[in-house]
N, C-alpha and C positions, 0 to 999 in steps of 0.2 A: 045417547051420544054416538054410538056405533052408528046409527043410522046415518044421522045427521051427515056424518065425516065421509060416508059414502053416495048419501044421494046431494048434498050440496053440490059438487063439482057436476054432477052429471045436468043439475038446476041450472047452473054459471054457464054451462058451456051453451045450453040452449039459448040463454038470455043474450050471451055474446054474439051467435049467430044472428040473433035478431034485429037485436041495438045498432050492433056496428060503429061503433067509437073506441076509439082507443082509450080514453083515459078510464072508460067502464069498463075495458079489458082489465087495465092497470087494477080501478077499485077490484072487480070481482078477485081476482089471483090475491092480493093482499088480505081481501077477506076471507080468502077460504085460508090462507095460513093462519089467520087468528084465530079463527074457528078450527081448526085442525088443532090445534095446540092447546086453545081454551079446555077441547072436548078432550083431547089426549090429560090434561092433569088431573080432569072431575074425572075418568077414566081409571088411573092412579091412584085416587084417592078412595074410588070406589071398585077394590077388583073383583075378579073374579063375576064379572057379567058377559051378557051377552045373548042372542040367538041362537037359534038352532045347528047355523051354518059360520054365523062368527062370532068372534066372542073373546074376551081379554082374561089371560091367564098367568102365572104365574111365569111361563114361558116367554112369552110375546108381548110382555108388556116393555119391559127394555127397551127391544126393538120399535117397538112403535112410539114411544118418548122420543129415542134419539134420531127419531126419520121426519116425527114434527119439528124438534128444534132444530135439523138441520133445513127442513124446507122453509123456515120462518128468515132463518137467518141469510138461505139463499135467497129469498125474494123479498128481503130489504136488498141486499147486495144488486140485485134483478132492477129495482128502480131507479136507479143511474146509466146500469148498462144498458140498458133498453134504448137510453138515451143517446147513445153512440151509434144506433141501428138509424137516426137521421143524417150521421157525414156519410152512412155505404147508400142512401138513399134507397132504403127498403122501403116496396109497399105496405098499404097498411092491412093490404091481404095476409102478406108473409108474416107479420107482426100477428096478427091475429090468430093465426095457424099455432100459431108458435106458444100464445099462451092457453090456446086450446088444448095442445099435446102437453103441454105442462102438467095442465089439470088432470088431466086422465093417467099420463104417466103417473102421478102422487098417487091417484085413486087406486091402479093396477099395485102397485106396493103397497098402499095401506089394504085392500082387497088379500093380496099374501100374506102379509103379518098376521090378518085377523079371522082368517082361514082356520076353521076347527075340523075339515078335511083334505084331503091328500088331491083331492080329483078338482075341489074348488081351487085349491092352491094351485096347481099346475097350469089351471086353465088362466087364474091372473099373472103368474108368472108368462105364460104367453101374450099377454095383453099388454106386458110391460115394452118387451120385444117390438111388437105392433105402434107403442104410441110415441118408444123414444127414436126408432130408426127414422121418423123424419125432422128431430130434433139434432139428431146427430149429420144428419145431410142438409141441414138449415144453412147454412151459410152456400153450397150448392157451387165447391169447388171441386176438379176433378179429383182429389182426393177425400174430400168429404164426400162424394159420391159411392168411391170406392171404400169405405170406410164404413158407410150404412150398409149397403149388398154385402159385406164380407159379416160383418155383425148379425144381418136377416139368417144369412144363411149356416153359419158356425150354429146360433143359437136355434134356429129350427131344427139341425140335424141332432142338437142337444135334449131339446122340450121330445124332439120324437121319440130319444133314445130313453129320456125319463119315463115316456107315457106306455114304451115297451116294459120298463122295470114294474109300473104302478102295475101293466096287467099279469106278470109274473108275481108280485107280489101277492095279487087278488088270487091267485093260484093258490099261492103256499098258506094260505086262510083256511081252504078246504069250503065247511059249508058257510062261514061267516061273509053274508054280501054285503059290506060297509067297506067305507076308506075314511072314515072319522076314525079320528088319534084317539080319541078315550077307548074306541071299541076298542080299535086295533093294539092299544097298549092293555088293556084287559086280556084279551086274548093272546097273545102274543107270545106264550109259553107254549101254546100248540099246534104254530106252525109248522108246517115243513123245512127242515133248517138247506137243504137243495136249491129250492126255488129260493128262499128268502136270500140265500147270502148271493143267487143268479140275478136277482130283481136290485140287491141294495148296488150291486157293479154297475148296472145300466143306470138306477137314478143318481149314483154317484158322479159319473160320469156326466149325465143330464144336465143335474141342477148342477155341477160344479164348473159345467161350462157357463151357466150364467154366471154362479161366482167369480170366474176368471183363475181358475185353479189349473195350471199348468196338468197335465200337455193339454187342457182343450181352451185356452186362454188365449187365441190368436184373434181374436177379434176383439181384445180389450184394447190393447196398444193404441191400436189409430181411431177406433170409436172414441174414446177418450179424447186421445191429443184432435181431436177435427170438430167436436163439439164445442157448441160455445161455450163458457168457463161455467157459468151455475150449471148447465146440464153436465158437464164435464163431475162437478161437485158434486152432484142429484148420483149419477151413475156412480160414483166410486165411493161412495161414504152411503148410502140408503139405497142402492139396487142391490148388489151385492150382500150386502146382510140380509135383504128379503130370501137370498137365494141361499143362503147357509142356514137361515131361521128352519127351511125347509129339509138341509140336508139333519140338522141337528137330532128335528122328529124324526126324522130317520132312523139315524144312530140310537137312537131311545127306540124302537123298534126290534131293531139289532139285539141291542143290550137286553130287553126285558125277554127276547127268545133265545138266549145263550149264546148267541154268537158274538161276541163285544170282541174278541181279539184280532177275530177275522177282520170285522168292519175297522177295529185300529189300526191293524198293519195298513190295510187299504190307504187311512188318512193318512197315518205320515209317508208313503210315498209318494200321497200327491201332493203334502204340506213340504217338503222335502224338496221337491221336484219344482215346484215353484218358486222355494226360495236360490235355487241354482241356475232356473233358467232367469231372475231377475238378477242376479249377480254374474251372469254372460253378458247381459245384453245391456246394464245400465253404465257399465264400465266404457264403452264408446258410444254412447250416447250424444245426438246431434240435435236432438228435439228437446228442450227440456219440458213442454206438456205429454210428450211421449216418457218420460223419466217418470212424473208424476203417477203415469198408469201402469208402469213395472214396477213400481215402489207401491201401488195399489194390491197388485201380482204376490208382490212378496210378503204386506201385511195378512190376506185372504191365505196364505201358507202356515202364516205365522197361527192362525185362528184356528184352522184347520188340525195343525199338530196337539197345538195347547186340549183339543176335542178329544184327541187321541190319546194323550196323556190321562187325563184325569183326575179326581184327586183336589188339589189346590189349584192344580191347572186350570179347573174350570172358574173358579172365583178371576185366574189371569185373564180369560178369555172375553167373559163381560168386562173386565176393564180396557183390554184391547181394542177390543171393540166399540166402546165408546168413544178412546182415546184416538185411533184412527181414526173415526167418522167428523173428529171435530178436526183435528189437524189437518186430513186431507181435505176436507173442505176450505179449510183456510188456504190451505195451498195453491189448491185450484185455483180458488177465487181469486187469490192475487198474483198469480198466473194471468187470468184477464187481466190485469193493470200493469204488467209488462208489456202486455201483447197492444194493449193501447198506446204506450210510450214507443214503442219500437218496432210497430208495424212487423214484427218477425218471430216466428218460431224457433228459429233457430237461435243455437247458444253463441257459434261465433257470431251473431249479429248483437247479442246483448253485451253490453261493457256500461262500470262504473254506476250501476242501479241505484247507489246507496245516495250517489251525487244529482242522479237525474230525478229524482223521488224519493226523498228519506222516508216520507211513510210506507208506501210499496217496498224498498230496501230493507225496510226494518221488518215488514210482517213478513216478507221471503224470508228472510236469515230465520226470523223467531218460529214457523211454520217448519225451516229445516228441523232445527235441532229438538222440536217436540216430534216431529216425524221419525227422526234417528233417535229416538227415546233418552235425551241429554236430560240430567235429573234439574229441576224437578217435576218434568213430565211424565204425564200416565203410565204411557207406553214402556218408561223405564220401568216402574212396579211389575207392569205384566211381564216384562221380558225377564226381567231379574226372578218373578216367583215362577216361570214355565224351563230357568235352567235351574233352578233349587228340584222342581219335581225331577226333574232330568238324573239329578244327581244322586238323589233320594232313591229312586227306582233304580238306581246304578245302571242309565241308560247313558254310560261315558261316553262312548261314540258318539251316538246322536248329537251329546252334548256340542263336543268338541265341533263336530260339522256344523250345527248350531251356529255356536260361537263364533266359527269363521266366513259362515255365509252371509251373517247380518254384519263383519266386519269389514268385506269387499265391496256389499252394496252398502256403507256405511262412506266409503270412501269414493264408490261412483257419484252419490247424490255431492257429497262436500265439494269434491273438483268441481261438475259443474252451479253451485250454489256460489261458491268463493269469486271462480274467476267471472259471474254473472254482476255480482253484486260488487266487487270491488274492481275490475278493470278498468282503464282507463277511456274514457270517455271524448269522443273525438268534437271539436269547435265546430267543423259539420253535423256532424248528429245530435249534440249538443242544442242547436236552436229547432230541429226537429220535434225532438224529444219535448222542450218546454212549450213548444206550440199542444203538441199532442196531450200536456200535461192536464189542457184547458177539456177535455174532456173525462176526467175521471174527477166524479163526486165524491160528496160527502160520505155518500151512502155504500160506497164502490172500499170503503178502509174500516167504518165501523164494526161489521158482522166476525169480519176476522179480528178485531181486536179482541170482543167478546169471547169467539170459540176457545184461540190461544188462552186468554186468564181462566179458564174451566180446565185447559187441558194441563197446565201446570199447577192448579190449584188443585186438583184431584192427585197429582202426584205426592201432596203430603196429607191433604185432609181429605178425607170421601165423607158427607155429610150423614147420617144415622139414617135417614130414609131412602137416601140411594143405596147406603150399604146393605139397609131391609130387601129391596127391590130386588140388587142384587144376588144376595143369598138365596131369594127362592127362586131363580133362575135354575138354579142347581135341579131341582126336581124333572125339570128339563131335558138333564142328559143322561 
């Protein structure tokens, strides 16, 4: 099954290069999500397999469930909007490109998740870099331009500053020449604690610039808001967890050689620091696909601390995590079907959503209030058990800052959600709007209906063998 999920896409892309048709574009991308997902459950049900170099564990299996169902779900989403790439009269070059980078983007993540070394990991986490930066400059506006080159280069100067940390870390080993996690967590008591807590600053820093972990986060903002909506989706719910999967092993490095407090202060001031600089900056906010990916900013903070914590914390943190990946997704997604009714990214262009599309209206609103963890969504549970640990550890402060930073950007996402979705709606924009209406399918409303009923329905019930899954995630940290 591992195999399969990695050489299939590399299979498609050559067959697409050959074929050249669109609609075997369309088939192949569709089949590799069923097959991605098919292979991800027999995977599930079967764990603890794998290769020499990759392999499903106890760890990584989470992540790789919820990177298949969110890619399944984007690319139903994908088979309407694709459909909209005929009013900008795209070639069917650029179309082609497009679900080329797809597939390999999927590959480069599912390549990271099932990564049982530090040096294969690193090297697909670059590859990810490599295949979305022309997915993120696909529409090949001067700000989607500028938006991919600021992305290449944040993220290059980040993978190099990790690949500084991996050879620091390969230092504080001594004679042991591996970068596989089983060695290295065997060993790991007899590091040099010097170089290791020198190495885990560099890859902290590294991967958490792919995470999007303030301060090296300057490149999420507009790679996000300039992507088209599913890659927008793909990057902020399944890239970024590939990049924390990463930082996680880490911190289990950390931990198993005694340095676990160093490496926690570390986190919460970068979880800390994220959720302050997404509570600056979403309070005048003028983009709401730009909101979308500072509210991405501050869930990856949120993940980040809950790491730091420990404890119960970490039972919050796979549910965060889940519960983000499905929400933001939805959000995203019906973010493109704004952006089809009103031709605008901006907020003051959108007015009265609820009236120009009640179903678009209604998944914005429902995609807010599961993003700001309104019960009974996921996200509530995790936030509610990461300020119980807070309080438990009599970390009052933290708490309280906590408490008030997810209540400012609680209140930047509401202002512009509210006045998006309920203002008034102008007799001119009005016949715009329902012309543009003729392009958003079927398939452009289902995927988020589905995610939302998961992400509110985990908030009261978590089914026995997700909660299984979950629990032994915990060996992980």
């Amino acid at each position: 099954m591992i195999n399969t999920i990695l050489i299939f896409p590399i299979i498609a892309c050559i067959l697409i290069l050959l074929i050249k048709n669109k609609k075997f574009d369309m088939f192949m991308i569709n089949t590799y999500a069923v097959v991605h997902f098919v292979a991800t459950i027999m995977l599930a049900i079967n764990k603890n397999c794998g290769t020499r170099y990759f392999a499903v564990d106890n760890t990584n299996l989470i992540f790789l469930i919820v990177l298949s169902f969110i890619f399944l779900m984007t690319v139903i989403y994908n088979n309407g909007y694709v459909k909209t790439f005929n009013y900008n009269n795209y070639s069917d070059s650029r179309i082609r490109n497009y679900t080329l980078m797809i597939l390999i983007f999927v590959l480069s993540m599912t390549g990271t998740i099932l990564s049982v070394d530090l040096g294969i990991s690193w090297v697909f986490i670059e590859a990810t870099t490599l295949s979305s930066a022309y997915l993120i400059y696909f529409n090949k506006t001067k700000h989607s331009i500028e938006a991919a080159w600021k992305y290449v280069f944040i993220c290059s100067i980040g993978i190099s500053l990790a690949f500084v940390g991996i050879i620091l870390l390969n230092i504080s080993t001594g004679n042991i020449n591996s970068l596989n996690f089983s060695e290295l967590y065997a060993n790991a008591g007899s590091f040099n604690h010097s170089w290791l807590k020198l190495s885990f600053v560099f890859m902290l820093f590294g991967f958490g610039a792919k995470m999007g972990l303030a301060p090296v986060h300057f490149w999420l903002p507009d790679a996000h808001s300039e992507a088209p909506s599913p890659i927008s989706a793909l990057l902020s719910a399944t890239l970024l967890n590939s990049a924390f999967l990463v930082i996680v092993r880490i911190f289990k490095i950390m931990t198993l050689a005694g340095c676990t407090n160093y490496a926690r202060i570390m986190l919460l001031v970068m979880g800390f620091l994220s959720l302050f600089v997404t509570a600056v900056f979403v309070y005048h906010i003028k983009n709401y696909k730009r909101m979308l990916a500072y509210s991405s900013i501050e869930n990856m903070g949120i993940l980040t601390i809950g790491t730091a914590l420990g404890g119960v914390a970490y039972y919050a943190v796979i549910l965060h995590l889940i519960g983000h990946s499905l929400a933001k997704s939805s959000f995203f997604l019906t973010s493109g079907n704004v952006l089809e009714l009103f031709e605008s990214k901006r907020v003051k262009s959108v007015n009265g959503l609820m009236s120009a599309d009640k179903k678009t209206g209604w998944l914005w609103n429902l995609s807010f209030l599961a993003i700001c963890a309104f019960p009974t969504s996921v996200l509530f549970v995790s936030e509610f058990l990461m300020i119980k640990t807070m309080i438990l550890q009599k970390h009052y402060v933290l708490c309280v800052l906590f408490v008030l930073l997810l209540t400012i950007i609680l209140y930047g996402l509401a202002k512009v959600v509210l006045k998006m979705s309920y203002g008034k709606l102008s007799n001119d924009k009005k016949q715009e709007v329902l012309e543009n209406k003729k392009k958003i399918t079927f398939t452009m409303y289902v995927p988020q209906f589905i995610m939302l009923i998961f992400v509110f329905t985990l908030g009261f019930y978590v089914p026995d063998f997700l909660n299984n899954i979950i629990n032994t995630v915990f060996t992980g940290f």
